[in-house]
C-alpha positions as CSV (number, residue, x, y, z in Angstrom):
1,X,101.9,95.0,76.5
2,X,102.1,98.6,77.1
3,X,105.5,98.4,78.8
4,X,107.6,99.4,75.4
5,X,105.4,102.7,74.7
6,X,106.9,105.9,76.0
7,X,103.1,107.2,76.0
8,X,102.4,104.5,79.0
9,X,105.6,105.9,81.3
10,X,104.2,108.9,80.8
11,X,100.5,108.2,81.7
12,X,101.9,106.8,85.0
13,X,104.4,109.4,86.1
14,X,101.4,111.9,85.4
15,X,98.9,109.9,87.3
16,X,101.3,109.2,90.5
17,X,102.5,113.2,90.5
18,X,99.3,113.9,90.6
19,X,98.1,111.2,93.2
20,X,101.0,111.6,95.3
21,X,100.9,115.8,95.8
22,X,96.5,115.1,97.0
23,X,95.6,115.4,100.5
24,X,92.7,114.3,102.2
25,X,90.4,117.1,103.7
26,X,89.2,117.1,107.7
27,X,85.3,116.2,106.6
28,X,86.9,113.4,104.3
29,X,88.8,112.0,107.2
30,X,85.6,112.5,109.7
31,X,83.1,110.5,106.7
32,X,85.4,107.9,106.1
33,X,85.0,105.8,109.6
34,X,81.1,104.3,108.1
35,X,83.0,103.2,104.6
36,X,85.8,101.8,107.0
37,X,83.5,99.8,109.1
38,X,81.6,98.6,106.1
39,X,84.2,97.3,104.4
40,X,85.7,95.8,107.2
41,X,82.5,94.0,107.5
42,X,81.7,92.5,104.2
43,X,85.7,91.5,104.7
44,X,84.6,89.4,107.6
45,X,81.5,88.0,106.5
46,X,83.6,87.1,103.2
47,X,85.9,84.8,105.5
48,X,83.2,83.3,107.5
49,X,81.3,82.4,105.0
50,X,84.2,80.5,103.2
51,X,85.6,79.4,106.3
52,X,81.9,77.4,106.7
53,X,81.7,76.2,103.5
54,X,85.2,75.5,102.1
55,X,87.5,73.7,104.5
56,X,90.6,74.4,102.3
57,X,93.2,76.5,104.2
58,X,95.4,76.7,101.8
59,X,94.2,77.5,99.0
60,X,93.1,81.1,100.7
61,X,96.6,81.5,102.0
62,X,98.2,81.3,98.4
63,X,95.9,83.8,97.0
64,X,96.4,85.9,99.7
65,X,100.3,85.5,99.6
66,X,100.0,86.2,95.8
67,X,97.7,89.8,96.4
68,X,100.2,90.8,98.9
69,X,102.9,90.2,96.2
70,X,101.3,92.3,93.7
71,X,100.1,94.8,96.1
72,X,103.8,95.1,97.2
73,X,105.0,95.7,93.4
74,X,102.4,98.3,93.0
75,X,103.9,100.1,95.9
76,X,107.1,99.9,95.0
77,X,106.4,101.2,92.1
78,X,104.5,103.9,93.1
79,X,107.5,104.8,95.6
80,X,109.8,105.0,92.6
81,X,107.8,106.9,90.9
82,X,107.5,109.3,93.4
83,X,111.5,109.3,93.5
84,X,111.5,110.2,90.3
85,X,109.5,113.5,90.5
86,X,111.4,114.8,93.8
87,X,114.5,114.6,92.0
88,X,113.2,116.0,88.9
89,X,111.4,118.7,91.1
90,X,114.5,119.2,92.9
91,X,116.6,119.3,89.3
92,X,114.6,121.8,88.2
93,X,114.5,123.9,91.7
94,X,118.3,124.3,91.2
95,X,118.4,125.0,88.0
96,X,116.0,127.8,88.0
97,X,117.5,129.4,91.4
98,X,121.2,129.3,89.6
99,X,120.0,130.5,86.7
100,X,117.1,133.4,87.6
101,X,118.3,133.9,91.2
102,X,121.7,133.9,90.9
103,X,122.2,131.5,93.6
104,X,121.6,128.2,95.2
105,X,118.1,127.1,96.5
106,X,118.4,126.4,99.9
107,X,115.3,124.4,101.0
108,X,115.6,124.9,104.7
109,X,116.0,128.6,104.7
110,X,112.9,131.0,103.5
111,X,114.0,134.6,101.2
C-alpha cells in the first residue's frame, strides 16, 4: 500500500491544495444544468431498470450504505486535508509578518 510512503502524503496534500483553492467560473455554472440532467437521468433509468428485473431490495441498500461510507471517508479526508494547509498557510502568514513586517498579521484588518 502506498500509505507508509512520504511521497503518497505528499501527492495528496498537493492535489487537495490545489483542488480546494479552484473555483468554478459563471459559464461553467450556466453549462453544467444539461450534464446535471443527464446524469440524473441515466441515475433513474439505472434504478428502474433494476427495480424491474431484480426484486432484491437489499442487496441495493448495502451497496449503497457501503458507497456512502466510503464517500464519507473521502470527505473527511479531504476536510482534514484542507485543515492542514489553513494552518500551515496561517503558520507561515505569522511567521513572515513577525519576521519581515515587524508585527502581527491581522486578517480582518487591510495595511
Amino acid at each position: 500500500t502506498n500509505f507508509g510512503h512520504w511521497q503518497f502524503w505528499l501527492f495528496m496534500y498537493l492535489s487537495l491544495a490545489v483542488s480546494t483553492h479552484m473555483e468554478l467560473s459563471l459559464p461553467d455554472l450556466k453549462q453544467m444544468w444539461g450534464g446535471l440532467l443527464f446524469i440524473m437521468i441515466l441515475i433513474f433509468l439505472f434504478n428502474v431498470i433494476y427495480l424491474l428485473f431484480f426484486s432484491s431490495y437489499n442487496n441495493i441498500l448495502f451497496k449503497g450504505i457501503m458507497l456512502t461510507a466510503y464517500l464519507n471517508q473521502i470527505l473527511i479526508l479531504g476536510l482534514f486535508f484542507s485543515l492542514i494547509n489553513f494552518l500551515l498557510s496561517w503558520i507561515v502568514t505569522i511567521i513572515y509578518g513577525v519576521i519581515v513586517l515587524r508585527k502581527f498579521p491581522n486578517p480582518v484588518i487591510r495595511s
